[in-house]
VOZA-382870 format. One record per residue (C-alpha): x, y, z; residue in one letter; residue number from 0. Coordinates in Angstrom, 3 decimals, m for minus. Layout:
// residues N
X | Y | Z | r | k
X | Y | Z | a | NUM
...
***
This chain:
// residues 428
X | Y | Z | r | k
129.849 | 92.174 | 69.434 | x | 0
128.199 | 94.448 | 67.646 | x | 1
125.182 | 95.957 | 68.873 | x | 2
121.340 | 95.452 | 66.701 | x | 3
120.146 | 98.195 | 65.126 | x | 4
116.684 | 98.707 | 66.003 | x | 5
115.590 | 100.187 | 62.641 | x | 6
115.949 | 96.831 | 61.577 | x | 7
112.956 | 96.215 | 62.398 | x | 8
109.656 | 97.821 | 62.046 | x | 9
108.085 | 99.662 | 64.841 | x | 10
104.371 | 97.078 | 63.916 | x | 11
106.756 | 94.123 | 64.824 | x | 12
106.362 | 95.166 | 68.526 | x | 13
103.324 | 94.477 | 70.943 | x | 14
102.772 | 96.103 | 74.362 | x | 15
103.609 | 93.680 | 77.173 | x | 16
103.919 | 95.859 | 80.261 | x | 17
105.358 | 98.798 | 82.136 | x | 18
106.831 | 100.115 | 85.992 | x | 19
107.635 | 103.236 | 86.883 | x | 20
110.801 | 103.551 | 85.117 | x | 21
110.640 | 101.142 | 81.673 | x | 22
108.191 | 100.252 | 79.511 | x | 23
108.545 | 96.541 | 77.453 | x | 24
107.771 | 95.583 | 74.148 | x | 25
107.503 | 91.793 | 72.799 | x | 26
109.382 | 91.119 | 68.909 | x | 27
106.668 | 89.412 | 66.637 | x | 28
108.096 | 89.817 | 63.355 | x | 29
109.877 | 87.421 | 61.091 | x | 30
112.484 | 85.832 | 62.001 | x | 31
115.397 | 87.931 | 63.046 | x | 32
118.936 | 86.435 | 64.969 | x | 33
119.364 | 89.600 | 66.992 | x | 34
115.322 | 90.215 | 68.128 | x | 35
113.647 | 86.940 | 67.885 | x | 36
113.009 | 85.537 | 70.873 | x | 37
113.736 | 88.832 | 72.894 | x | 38
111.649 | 91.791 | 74.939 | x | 39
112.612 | 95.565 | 74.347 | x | 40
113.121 | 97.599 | 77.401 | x | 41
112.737 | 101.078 | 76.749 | x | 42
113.156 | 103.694 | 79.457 | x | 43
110.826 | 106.368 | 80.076 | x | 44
110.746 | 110.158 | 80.825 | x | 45
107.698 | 112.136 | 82.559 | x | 46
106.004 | 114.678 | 80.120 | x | 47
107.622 | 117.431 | 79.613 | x | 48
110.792 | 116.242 | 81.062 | x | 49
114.130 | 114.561 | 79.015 | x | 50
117.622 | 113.761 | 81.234 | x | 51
119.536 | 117.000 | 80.060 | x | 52
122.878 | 114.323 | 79.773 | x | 53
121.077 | 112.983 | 76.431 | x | 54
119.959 | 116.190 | 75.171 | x | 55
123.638 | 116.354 | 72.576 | x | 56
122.967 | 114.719 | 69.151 | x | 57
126.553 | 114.476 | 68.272 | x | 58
127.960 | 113.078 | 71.407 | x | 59
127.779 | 109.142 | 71.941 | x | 60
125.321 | 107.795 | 74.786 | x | 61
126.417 | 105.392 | 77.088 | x | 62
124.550 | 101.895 | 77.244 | x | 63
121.650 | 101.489 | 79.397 | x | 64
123.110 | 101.169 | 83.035 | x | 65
120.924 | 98.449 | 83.819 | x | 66
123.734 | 96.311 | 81.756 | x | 67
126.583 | 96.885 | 83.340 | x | 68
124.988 | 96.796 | 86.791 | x | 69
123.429 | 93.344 | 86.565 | x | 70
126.897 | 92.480 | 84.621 | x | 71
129.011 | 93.644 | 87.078 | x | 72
126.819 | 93.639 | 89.839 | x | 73
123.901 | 92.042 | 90.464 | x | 74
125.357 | 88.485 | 88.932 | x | 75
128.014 | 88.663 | 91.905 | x | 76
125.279 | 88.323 | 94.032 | x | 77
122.229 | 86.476 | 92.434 | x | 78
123.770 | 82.656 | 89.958 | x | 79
123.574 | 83.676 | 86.665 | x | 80
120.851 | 80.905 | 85.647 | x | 81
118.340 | 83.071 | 87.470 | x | 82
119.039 | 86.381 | 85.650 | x | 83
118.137 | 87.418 | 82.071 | x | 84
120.307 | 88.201 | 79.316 | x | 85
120.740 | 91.720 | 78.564 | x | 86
122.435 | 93.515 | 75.255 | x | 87
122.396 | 96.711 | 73.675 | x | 88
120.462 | 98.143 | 71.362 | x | 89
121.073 | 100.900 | 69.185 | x | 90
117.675 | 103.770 | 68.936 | x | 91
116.519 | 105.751 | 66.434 | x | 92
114.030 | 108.493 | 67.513 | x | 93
111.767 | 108.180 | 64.183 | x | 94
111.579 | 104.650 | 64.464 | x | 95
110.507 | 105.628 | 68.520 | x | 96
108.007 | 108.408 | 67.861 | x | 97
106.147 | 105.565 | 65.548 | x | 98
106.104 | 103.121 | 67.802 | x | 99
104.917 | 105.644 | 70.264 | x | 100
101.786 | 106.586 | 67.289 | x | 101
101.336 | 102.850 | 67.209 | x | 102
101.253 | 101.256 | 70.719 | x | 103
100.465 | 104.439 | 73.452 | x | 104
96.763 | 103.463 | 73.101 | x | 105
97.592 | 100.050 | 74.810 | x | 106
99.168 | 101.792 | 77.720 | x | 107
97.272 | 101.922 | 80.961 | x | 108
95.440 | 105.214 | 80.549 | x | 109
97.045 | 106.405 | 84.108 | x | 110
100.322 | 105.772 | 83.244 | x | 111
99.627 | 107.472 | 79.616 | x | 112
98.916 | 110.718 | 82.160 | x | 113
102.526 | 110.517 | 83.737 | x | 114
104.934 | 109.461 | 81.522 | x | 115
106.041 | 108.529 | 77.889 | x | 116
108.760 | 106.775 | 75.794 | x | 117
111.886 | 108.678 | 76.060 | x | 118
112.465 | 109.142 | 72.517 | x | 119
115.673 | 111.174 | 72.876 | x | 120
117.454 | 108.095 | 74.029 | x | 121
119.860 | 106.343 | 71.771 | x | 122
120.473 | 103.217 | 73.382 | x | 123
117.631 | 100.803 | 75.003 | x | 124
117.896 | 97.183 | 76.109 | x | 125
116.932 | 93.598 | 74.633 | x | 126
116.226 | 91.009 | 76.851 | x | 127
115.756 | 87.621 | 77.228 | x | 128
112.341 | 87.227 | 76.493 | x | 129
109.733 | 85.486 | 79.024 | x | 130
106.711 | 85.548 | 78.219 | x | 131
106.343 | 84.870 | 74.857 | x | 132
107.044 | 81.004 | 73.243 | x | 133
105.288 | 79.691 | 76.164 | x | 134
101.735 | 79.363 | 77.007 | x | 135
101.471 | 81.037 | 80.083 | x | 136
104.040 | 83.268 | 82.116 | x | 137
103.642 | 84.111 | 85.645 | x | 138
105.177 | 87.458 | 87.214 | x | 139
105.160 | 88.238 | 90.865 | x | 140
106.500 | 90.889 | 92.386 | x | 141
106.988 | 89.573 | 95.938 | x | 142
108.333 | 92.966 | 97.562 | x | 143
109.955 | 93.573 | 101.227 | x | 144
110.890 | 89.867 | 102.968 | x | 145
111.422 | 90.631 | 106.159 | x | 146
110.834 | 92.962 | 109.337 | x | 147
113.625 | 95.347 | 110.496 | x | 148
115.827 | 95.040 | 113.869 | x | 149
114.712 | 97.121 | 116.689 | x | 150
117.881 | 98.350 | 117.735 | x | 151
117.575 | 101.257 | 115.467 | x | 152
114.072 | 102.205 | 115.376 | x | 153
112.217 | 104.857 | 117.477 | x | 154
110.533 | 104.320 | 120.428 | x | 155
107.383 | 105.546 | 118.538 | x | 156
107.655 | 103.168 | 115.620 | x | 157
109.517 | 100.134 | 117.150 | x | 158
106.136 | 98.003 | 117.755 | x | 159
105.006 | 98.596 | 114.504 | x | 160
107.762 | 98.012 | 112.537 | x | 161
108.200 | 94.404 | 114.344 | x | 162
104.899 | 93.834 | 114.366 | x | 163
103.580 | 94.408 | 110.637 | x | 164
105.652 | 94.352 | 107.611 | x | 165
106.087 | 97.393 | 105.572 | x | 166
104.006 | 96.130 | 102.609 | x | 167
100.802 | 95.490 | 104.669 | x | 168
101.561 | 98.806 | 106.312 | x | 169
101.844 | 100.872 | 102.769 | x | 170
98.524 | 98.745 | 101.581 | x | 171
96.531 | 100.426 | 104.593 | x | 172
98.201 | 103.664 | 103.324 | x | 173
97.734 | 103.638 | 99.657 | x | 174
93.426 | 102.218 | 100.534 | x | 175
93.559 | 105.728 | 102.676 | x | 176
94.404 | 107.396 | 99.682 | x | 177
91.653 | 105.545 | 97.312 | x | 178
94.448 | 102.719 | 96.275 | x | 179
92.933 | 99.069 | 95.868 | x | 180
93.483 | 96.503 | 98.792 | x | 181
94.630 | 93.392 | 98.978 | x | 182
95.445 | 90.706 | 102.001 | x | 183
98.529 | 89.871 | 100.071 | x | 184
101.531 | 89.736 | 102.751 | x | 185
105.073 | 88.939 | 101.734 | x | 186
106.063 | 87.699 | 104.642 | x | 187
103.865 | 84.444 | 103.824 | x | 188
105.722 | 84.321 | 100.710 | x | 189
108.895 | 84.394 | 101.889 | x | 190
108.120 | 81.986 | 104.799 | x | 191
109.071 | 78.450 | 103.184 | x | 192
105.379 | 76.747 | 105.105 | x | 193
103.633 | 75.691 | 102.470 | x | 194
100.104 | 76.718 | 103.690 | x | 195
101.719 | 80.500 | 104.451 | x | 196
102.992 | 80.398 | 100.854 | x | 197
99.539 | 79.078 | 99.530 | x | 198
97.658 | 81.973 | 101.539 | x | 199
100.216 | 84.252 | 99.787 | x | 200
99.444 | 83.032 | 96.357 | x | 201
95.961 | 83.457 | 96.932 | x | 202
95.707 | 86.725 | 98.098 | x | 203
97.830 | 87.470 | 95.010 | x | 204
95.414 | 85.866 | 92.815 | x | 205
92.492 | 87.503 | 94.287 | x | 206
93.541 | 90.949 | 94.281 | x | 207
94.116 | 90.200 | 90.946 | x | 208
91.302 | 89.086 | 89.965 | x | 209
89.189 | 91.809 | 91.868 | x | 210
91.212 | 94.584 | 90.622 | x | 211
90.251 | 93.312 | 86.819 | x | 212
94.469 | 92.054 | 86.484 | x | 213
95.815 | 96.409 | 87.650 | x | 214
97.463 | 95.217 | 91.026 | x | 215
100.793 | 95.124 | 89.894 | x | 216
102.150 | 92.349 | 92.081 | x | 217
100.979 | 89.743 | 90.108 | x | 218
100.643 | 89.643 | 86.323 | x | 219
99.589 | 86.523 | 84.189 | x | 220
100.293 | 86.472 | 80.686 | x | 221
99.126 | 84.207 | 78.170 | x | 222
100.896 | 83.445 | 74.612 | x | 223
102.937 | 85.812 | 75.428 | x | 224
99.942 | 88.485 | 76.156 | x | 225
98.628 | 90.236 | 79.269 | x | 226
95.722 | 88.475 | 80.041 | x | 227
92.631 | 89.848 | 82.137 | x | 228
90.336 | 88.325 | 84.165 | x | 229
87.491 | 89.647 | 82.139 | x | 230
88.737 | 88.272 | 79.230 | x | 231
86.927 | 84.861 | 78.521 | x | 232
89.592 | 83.560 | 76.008 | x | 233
92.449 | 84.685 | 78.545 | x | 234
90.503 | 82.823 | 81.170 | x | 235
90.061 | 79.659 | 79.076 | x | 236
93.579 | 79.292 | 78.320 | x | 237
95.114 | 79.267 | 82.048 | x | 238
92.005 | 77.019 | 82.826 | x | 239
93.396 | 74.302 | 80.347 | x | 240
97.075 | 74.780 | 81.929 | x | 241
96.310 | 74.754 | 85.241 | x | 242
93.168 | 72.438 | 86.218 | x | 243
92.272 | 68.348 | 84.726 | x | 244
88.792 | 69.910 | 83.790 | x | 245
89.842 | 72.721 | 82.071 | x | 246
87.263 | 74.525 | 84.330 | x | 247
87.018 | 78.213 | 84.395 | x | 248
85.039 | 78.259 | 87.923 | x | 249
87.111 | 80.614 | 89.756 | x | 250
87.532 | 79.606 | 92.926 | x | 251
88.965 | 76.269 | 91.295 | x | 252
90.866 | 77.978 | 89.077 | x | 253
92.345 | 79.663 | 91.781 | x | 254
93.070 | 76.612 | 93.647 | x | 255
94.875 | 74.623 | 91.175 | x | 256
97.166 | 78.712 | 90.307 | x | 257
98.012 | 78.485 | 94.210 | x | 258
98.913 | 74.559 | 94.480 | x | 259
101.180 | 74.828 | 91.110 | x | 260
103.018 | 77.916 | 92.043 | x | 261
103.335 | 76.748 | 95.866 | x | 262
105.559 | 73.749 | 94.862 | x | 263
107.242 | 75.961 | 92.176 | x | 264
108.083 | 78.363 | 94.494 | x | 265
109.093 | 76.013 | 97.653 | x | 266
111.582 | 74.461 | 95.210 | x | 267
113.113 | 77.023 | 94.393 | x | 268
115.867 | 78.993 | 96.288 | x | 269
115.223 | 82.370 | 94.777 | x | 270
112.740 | 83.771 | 97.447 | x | 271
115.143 | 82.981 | 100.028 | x | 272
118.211 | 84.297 | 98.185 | x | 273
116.263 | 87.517 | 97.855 | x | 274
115.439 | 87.702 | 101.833 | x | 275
118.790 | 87.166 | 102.719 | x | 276
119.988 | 90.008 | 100.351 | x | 277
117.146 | 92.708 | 101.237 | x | 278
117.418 | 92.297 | 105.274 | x | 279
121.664 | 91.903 | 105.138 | x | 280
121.810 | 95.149 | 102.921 | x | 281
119.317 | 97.134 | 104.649 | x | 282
120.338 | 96.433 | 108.045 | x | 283
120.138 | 99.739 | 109.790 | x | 284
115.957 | 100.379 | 108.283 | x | 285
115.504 | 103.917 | 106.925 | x | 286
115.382 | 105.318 | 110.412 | x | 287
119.132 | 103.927 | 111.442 | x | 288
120.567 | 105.352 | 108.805 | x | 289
118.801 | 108.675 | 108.852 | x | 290
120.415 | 108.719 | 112.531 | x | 291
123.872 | 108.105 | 111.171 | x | 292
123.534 | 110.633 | 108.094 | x | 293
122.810 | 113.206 | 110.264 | x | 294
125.927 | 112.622 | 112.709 | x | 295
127.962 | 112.207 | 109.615 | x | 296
126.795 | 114.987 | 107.208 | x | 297
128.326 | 118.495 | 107.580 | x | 298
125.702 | 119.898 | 105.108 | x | 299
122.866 | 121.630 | 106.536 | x | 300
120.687 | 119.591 | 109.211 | x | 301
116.836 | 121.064 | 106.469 | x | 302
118.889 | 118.672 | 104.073 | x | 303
116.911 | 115.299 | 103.382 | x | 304
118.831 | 112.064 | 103.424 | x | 305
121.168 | 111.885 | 100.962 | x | 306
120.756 | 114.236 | 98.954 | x | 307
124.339 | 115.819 | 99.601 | x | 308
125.722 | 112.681 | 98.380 | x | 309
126.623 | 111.829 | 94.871 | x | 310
125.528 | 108.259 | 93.293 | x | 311
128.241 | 105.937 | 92.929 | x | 312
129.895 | 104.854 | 89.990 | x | 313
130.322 | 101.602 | 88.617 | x | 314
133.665 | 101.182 | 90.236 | x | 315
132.379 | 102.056 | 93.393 | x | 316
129.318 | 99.273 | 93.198 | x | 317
132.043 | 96.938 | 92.259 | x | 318
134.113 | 97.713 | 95.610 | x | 319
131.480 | 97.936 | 97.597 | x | 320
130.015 | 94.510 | 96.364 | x | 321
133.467 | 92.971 | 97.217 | x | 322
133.711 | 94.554 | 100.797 | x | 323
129.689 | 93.374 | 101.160 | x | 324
130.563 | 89.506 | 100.878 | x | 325
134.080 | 89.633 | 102.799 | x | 326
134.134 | 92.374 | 105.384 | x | 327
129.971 | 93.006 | 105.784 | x | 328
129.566 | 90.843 | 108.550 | x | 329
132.388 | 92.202 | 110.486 | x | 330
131.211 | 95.211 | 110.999 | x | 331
129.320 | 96.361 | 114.247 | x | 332
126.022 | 97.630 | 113.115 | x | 333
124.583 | 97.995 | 116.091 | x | 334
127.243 | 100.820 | 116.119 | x | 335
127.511 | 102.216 | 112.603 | x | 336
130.893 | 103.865 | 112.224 | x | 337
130.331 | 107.351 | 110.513 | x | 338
133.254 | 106.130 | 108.636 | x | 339
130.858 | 103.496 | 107.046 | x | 340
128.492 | 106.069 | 105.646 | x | 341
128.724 | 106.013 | 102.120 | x | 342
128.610 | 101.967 | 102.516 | x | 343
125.215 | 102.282 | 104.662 | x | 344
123.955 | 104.627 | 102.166 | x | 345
124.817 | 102.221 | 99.312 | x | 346
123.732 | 99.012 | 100.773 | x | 347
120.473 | 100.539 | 101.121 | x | 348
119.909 | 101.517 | 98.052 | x | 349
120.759 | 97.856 | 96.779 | x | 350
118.215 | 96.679 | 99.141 | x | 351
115.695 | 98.320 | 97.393 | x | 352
116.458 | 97.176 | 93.798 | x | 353
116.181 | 93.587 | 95.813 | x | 354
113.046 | 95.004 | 97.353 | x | 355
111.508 | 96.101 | 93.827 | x | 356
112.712 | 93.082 | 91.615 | x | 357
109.795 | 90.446 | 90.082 | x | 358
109.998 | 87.155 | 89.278 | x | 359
109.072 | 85.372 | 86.308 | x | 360
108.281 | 82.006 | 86.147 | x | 361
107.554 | 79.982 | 83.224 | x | 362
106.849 | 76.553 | 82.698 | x | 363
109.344 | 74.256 | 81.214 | x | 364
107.075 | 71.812 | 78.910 | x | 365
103.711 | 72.165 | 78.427 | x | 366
102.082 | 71.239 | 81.432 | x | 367
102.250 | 72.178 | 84.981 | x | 368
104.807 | 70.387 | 86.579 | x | 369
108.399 | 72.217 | 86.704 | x | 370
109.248 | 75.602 | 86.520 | x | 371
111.658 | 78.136 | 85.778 | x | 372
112.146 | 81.282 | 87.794 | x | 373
113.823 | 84.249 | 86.562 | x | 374
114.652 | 87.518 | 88.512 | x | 375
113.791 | 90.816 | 86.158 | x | 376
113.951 | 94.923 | 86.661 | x | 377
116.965 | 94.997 | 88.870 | x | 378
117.628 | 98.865 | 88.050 | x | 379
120.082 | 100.675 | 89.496 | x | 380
118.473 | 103.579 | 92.411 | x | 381
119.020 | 106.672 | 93.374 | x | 382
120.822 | 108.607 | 96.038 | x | 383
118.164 | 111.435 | 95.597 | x | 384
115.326 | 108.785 | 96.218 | x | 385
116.721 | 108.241 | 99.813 | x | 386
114.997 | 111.158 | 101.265 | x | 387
111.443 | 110.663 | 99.385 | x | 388
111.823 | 106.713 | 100.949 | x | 389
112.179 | 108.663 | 104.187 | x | 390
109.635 | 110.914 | 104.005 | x | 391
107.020 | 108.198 | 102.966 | x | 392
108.617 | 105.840 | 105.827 | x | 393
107.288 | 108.616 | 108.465 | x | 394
103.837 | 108.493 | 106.757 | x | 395
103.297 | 105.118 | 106.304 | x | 396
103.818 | 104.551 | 110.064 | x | 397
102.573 | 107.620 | 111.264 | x | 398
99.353 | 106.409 | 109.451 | x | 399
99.416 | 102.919 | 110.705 | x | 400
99.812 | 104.311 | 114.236 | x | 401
96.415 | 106.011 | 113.838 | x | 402
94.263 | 103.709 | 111.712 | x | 403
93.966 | 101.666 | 114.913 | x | 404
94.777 | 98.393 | 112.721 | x | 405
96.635 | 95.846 | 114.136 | x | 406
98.136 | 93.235 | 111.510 | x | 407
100.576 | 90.470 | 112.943 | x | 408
103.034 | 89.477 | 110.236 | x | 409
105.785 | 86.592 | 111.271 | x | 410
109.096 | 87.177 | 109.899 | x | 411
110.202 | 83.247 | 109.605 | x | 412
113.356 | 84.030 | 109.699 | x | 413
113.676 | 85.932 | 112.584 | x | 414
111.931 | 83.403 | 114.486 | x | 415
114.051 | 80.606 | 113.737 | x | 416
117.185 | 83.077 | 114.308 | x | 417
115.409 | 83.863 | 117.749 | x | 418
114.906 | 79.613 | 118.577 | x | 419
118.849 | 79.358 | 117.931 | x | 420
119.566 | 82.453 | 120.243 | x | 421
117.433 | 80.776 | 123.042 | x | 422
118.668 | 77.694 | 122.478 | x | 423
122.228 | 78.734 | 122.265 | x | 424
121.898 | 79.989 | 125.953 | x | 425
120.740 | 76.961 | 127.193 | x | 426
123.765 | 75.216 | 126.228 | x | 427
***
């Protein structure tokens, strides 16, 4: 198939939808076009002042986006293809980017406008299946880590914590030491499958988003096919008439009838388990564990962080290691890492944390609330070189915890009911 030609269409048929760390997205809302219609654009970005020195030749051809053959070749071995997007190619033209860049910066966050921009020197960028728009409301969550970690690899110093409060509600107490908003939001009542857990979870979502004015980026609402607010009256009207009989915007209602709707949404669907199973079975040895085993196995110096001696895999090597992952992964001793098993521990970890940085979207499927449809987005492909900054920010998050005298108890309902078999196994 041949892949769309993004001058095609003009940069003022795109709208601003929303942005992480590494892509921006843009919504199609011009005529009627095969290729675009119906589709997001997912850009990548480049900090200022920075462009990936493999796209800096104009005569040489770029490869796709990586984020198509991973979820292609990777990510739908794992997650049923109904809950993924579609993802093409799309062919760039840096004009038709430095316009859009004159035409839609100014609806980008102002902080993010400090960091980062539109990588215009890329050739190739990503359409998607899009969401958000052709519906009246959208719902993204970004539910985050699902589980604790084992103890049998954690230190002596951080093995009550780390069993004790979950990593997000750990980083939260962080991130509000360093001026960061707060929020009571903890995934582990997400993930749990009890509907009053789940309920909490949904609104703790809804009120930090709500009392962060709609910033917090682990919930987004969007309304015909726009970010909406909570300070914008029109925005609120609109997921009042969805959501409640009275069409009431009194927020604590409001916020009622968001947490009842999603709660059944999300209980029916299998997705947040699916996504707990995959984030605790891939990173099975925590940061700590396999720190331990990188520095038995590496021969590089002992200064160097974790793996950054290591190269990133290639797509053939994602595809073996996916296939060893679902037939041999649960043979292996891993309360004994091989060294052998290195360069698998390194990789499972990093899938781990595309699990643990994934969103959902969930849309309605007629009109009214009643079903939904969940869809799993921004499953990019990570880093070996990001496994020593994870490390480094592991030792802080916990090394603050330890001292802010806090004391959060989050239940991993998992591990519970894994603990009730183990007891009960013995007594049989």
């Amino acid at each position: 198939m041949t892949p769309a030609l993004i001058t095609e269409t003009k940069p003022e048929d795109w709208t601003y939808v929303s942005e992480g760390g590494v892509t921006i997205v843009f919504l199609y809302r011009g005529p009627h076009n095969v290729q675009f219609s119906d589709h997001v654009l997912r850009l990548r970005k480049v900090a200022h002042g920075l462009s990936d020195s493999t796209l800096l030749g104009t005569n040489t051809e770029q490869p796709d986006d990586p984020m198509i053959a991973f979820q292609e070749n990777i990510i739908s071995k794992l997650v049923p293809s109904e809950f993924l997007p579609s993802l093409t190619v799309v062919v760039l033209d840096e004009v038709w980017l430095r316009s859009l860049v004159v035409l839609r910066d100014g609806d980008r966050p102002s902080k993010r406008r400090q960091t980062d921009q539109i990588d215009i020197r890329r050739k190739k960028g990503v359409l998607a299946t899009d969401l958000i728009g052709g519906t009246p409301i959208a719902i993204e969550i970004k539910p985050k880590w699902g589980f604790l970690p084992t103890e049998c690899h954690l230190s002596p110093e951080s093995v009550t914590l780390k069993t004790t409060t979950c990593r997000f509600c750990m980083h939260t107490s962080f991130r509000m030491e360093q001026g960061g908003i707060g929020t009571t939001y903890c995934p582990l009542d997400l993930f749990s499958r009890d509907e009053p857990r789940v309920r909490k979870a949904l609104g703790a979502l809804w009120a930090g988003w709500y009392e962060s004015g709609g910033s917090l980026n682990n919930l987004r609402l969007f309304v015909e096919g726009r970010m909406a607010k909570p300070d914008d009256d029109h925005s609120m009207q609109l997921l009042a008439h969805f959501f409640t009989t009275d069409e009431s915007t009194d927020i604590q209602n409001l916020r009622e009838s968001f947490t009842s709707a999603l709660a059944q949404a999300l209980l029916d669907s299998p997705i947040l388990p699916l996504l707990s199973t995959l984030q605790r079975t891939l990173d099975i040895l925590d940061v700590e564990g396999l720190s331990k085993l990188y520095t038995q196995t590496s021969s590089s110096s002992s200064c160097d962080g974790l793996g950054s001696s290591v190269p990133d895999p290639s797509m053939e090597e994602w595809k073996d290691f996916v296939e060893v992952y679902q037939s041999d992964h649960h043979s292996l001793d891993d309360t004994v890492p091989s060294p052998g098993h290195l360069r698998y521990y390194l990789m499972a970890y990093l899938l781990s944390a595309t699990f643990k940085d994934c969103s959902i979207i969930i849309r309605p499927k007629s009109a009214h609330v009643g079903s939904f449809d969940a869809t799993i987005i921004d499953m990019d492909i990570k880093s070996m070189d990001r496994l020593w900054k994870w490390e480094k920010l592991d030792r802080e998050i916990v090394e603050h915890y330890e001292n802010s005298g806090s004391q959060r108890r989050c239940i991993d309902s998992q591990r519970v009911r894994q603990a009730v078999c183990t007891q009960l196994s013995k007594w049989r």
